[in-house]
Each structure stands twice: as structure tokens, then as C-alpha cells.
C-alpha positions in Angstrom: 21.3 -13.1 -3.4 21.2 -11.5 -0.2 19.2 -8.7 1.2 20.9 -5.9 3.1 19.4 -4.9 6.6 20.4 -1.4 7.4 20.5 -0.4 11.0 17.4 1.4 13.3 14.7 -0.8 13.2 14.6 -3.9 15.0 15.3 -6.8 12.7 12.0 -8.0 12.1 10.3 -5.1 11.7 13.0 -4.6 8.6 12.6 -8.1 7.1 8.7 -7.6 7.8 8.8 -4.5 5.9 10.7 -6.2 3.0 9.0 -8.5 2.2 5.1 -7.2 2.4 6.8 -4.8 -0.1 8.0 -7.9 -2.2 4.8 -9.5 -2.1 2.6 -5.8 -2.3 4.5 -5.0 -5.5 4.7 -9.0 -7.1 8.3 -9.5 -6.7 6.8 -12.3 -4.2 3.9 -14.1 -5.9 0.9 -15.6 -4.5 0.8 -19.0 -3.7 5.0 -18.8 -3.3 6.2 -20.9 -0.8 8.8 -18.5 1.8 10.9 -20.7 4.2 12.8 -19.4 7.1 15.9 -21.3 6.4 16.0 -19.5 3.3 15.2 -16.5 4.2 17.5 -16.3 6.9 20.4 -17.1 4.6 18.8 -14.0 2.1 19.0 -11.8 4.7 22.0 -12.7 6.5 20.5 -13.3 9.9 19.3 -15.9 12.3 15.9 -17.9 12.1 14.5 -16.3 15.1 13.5 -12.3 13.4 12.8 -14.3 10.5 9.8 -16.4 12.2 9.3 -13.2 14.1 8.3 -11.6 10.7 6.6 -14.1 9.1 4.3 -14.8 12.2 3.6 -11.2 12.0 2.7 -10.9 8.1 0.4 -14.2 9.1 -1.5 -11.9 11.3 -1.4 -9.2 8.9 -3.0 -12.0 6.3 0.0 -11.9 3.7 0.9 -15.2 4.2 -0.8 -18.6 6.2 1.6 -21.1 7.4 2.2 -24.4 5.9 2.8 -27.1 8.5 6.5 -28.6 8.4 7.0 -26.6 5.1 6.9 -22.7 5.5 4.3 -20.0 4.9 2.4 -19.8 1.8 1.6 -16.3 0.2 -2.8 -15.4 0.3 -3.8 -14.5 -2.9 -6.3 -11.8 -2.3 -9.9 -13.4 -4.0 -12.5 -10.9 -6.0 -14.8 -10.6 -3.6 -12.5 -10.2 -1.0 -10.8 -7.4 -2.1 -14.0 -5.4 -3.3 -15.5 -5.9 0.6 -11.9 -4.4 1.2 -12.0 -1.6 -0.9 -15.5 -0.6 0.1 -14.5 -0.9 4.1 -11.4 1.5 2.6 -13.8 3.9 1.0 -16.2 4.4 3.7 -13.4 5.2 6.4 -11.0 7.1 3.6 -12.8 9.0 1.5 -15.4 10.8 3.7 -12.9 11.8 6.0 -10.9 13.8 3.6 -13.5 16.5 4.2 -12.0 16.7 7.6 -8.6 16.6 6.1 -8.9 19.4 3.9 -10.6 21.5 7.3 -7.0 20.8 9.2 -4.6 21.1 5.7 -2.4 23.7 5.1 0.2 25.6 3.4 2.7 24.3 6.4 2.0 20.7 5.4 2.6 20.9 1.4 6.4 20.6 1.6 6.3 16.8 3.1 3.6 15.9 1.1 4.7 17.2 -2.2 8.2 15.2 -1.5 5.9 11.8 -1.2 4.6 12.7 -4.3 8.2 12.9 -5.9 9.2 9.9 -4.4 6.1 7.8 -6.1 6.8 9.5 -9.5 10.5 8.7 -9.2 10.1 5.4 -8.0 7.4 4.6 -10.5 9.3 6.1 -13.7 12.1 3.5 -12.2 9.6 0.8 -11.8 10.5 0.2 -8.2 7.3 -0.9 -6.9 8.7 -1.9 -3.3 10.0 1.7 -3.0 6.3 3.0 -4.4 4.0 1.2 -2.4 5.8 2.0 1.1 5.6 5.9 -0.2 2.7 5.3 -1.2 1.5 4.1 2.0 2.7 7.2 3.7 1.2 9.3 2.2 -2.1 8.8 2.3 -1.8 7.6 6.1 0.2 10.9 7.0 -2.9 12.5 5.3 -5.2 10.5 7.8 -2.7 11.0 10.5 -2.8 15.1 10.8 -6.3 14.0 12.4 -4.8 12.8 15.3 -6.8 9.6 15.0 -4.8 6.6 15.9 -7.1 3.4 15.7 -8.2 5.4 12.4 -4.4 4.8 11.4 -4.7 1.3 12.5 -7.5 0.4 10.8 -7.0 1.8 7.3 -3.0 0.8 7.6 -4.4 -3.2 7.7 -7.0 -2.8 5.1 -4.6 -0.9 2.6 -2.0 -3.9 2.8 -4.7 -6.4 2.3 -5.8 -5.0 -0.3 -2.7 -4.2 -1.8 -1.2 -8.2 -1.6 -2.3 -8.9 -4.9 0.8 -8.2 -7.4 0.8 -4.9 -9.0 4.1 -4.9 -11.0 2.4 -6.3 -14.4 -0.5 -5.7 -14.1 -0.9 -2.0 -14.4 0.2 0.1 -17.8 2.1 3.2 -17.9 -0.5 5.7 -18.9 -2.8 4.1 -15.8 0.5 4.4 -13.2 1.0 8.0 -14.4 -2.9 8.9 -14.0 -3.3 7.4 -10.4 0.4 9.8 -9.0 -0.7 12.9 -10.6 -4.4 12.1 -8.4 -1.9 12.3 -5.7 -0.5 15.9 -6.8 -4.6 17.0 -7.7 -5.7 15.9 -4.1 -3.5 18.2 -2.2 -4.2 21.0 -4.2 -7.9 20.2 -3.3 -6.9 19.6 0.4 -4.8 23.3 0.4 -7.8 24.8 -1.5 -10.2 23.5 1.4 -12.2 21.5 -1.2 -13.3 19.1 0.7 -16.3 17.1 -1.0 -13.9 17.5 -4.1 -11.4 15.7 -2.5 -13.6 13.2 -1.3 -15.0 12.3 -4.7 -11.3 12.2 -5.7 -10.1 9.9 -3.0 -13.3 7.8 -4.1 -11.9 7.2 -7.8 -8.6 6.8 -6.6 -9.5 3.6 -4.1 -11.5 2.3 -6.8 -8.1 1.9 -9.2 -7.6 -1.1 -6.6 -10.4 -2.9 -8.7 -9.8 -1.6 -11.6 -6.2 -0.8 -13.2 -4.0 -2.4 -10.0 -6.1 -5.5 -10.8 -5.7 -5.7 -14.5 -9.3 -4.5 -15.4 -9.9 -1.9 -18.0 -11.7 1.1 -16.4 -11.9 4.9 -18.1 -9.2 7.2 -17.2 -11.1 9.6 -14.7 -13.6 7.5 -14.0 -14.3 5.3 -10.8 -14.3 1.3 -11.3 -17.0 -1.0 -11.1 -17.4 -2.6 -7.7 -19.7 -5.5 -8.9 
């Protein structure tokens, strides 16, 4: 089967983007082998943006090269991914007081659209399409503080600890509960809530640990981090 590559981005970037999507949503699971000849063939292009890509999600941590063989997908450990989600916590959540200071009626349209998008992709179970929405919206919310290595940083620790396999692991009634927190935060954000948003954004980073990971936590409620 191949995979198409639409035209804009460079190629790598594209097949980069493809498949941390595969392997954020567990199309791609950990410990699969990727090789470029393969790959190459999927996507219908030479080896070069290929090894380009896979060099760069090696740097990113989604996969570690194998020697003579191809790159291997990381499975993300316990422990790693609760030191993960508290680093994403103590840069994410905090700031949404600051968010909610700059937020305003002008920004709702685009953000309300990334929260139809995730629904829509989610009642579709397209988890490739749900993850990259995902992803921008909550760094567009980071972004209207004009705080680039603040982008940076949270960008890299949200795919790390997102490259765990989401697709079966989480049930319905949890997917349903973590969008509408999307949909509750910006009408904190418009209201100039900001601690309420804060302690929102909390329990919603802490569904990495719990629900996204296949642990039973409380609808509502934060999950454990021990």
C-alpha cells in the first residue's frame, strides 16, 4: 500500500509527519522494525527524504537506529513518561493563567474549529488526524504568548509523551471526556479564568497516565503520578 505525499512541504518533513502520527496514534507499534527501502517504496519516493525523516524522528526519540537493519520504534517506559508528563505540567499548565490574560473573543473561531476537527476525527477513529489537531491546539494556545523556545520545548515533550499507542487503549466514554475538556478550557480562557483553567489543563495532561495509557482513573479527576 502506498502513502500519498501531497505537495508544500518538503518531502521529509511530510513523511516525518506521517509517520510520528502512525506511531503517536499505534498504527506503528513499539518495538516495529521501519526500513528505508520499504518505506521508500510506501511512499513512492527515493531513500534519501526517507533517511532524512527517520534521522530526524531519532532525534525526536520516536525511533533508535538498528545497525545494518533499520530503525526500531522506543517504547515510552513508566517512569519515563510520568517525568514527561510532570516537565509538561510545570511549563503547561501554569501558563494558561497567562493565556487566559491574552485570550479573546477574536481567537474563539480557530480554536473552536480544532475542537471540531478532534471530535470529528475521534467519532471516525482517525487517530493520526486527532493527535496532529490535537497538537495544534494546545501549542496555538501556548503560541498567542509569543514565546518560541516555550513552543519548542512543550512541542518535543508532547510527542514523547504521546509515542506510546493510543488507538486501543483508550474507551469511548474516556475519548469523549478528554475533547469536551478541550471545548470547557476555552470557555475558561474567554471568561479570563485563569487558575480554572490551569487546574483544567492539570487533569487534562494527567489523562497521559491515566486513560491514554490504559489505567482506570475517575472521569473528572486527575491521575495518579506514582
Amino acid at each position: 500500500m502506498t502513502t500519498r505525499i501531497e505537495p508544500g512541504q518538503s518531502l521529509r518533513e511530510q513523511i516525518e509527519d506521517s509517520l510520528s502520527a502512525a506511531i503517536i496514534a499505534g498504527q506503528i507499534m513499539p518495538q516495529s522494525l521501519l526500513t528505508v527501502p520499504v518505506l521508500a517504496q510506501q511512499y513512492e519516493v527515493s531513500a534519501t527524504p526517507v533517511r532524512e525523516a527517520m534521522l530526524e524522528l531519532a532525534r525526536r526519540g520516536f525511533v533508535v537506529p538498528v545497525r545494518n537493519k533499520g530503525f526500531r520504534v522506543r517504547e515510552v517506559g513508566r517512569d519515563e513518561l510520568r517525568h514527561l508528563v510532570q516537565a509538561r505540567s510545570l511549563l503547561e499548565c501554569p501558563t494558561m493563567i497567562e493565556v487566559a490574560s491574552v485570550f479573546g473573543a477574536s481567537h474563539r473561531p480557530r480554536f473552536d474549529a480544532l475542537v471540531e476537527t478532534i471530535r470529528e476525527s475521534a467519532r471516525k477513529r482517525d487517530f493520526a488526524t486527532y493527535v496532529r489537531t490535537d497538537r495544534e491546539f494546545h501549542l496555538g494556545l501556548l503560541g498567542l504568548l509569543g514565546n518560541p523556545v516555550l513552543l519548542d520545548v512543550v512541542g518535543m515533550l508532547r510527542d514523547r509523551t504521546r509515542t506510546v499507542g493510543i488507538a486501543s487503549k483508550i474507551t469511548p466514554e474516556q475519548l469523549s471526556a478528554s475533547i469536551e475538556e478541550h471545548a470547557e478550557l476555552l470557555d475558561l480562557l474567554e471568561d479570563g479564568n485563569g487558575p480554572a483553567a490551569a487546574a483544567l489543563m492539570e487533569r487534562h495532561v494527567g489523562h497521559v497516565l491515566g486513560w491514554w495509557s490504559g489505567t482506570e482513573e475517575k472521569l473528572g479527576s486527575p491521575a495518579q503520578s506514582s
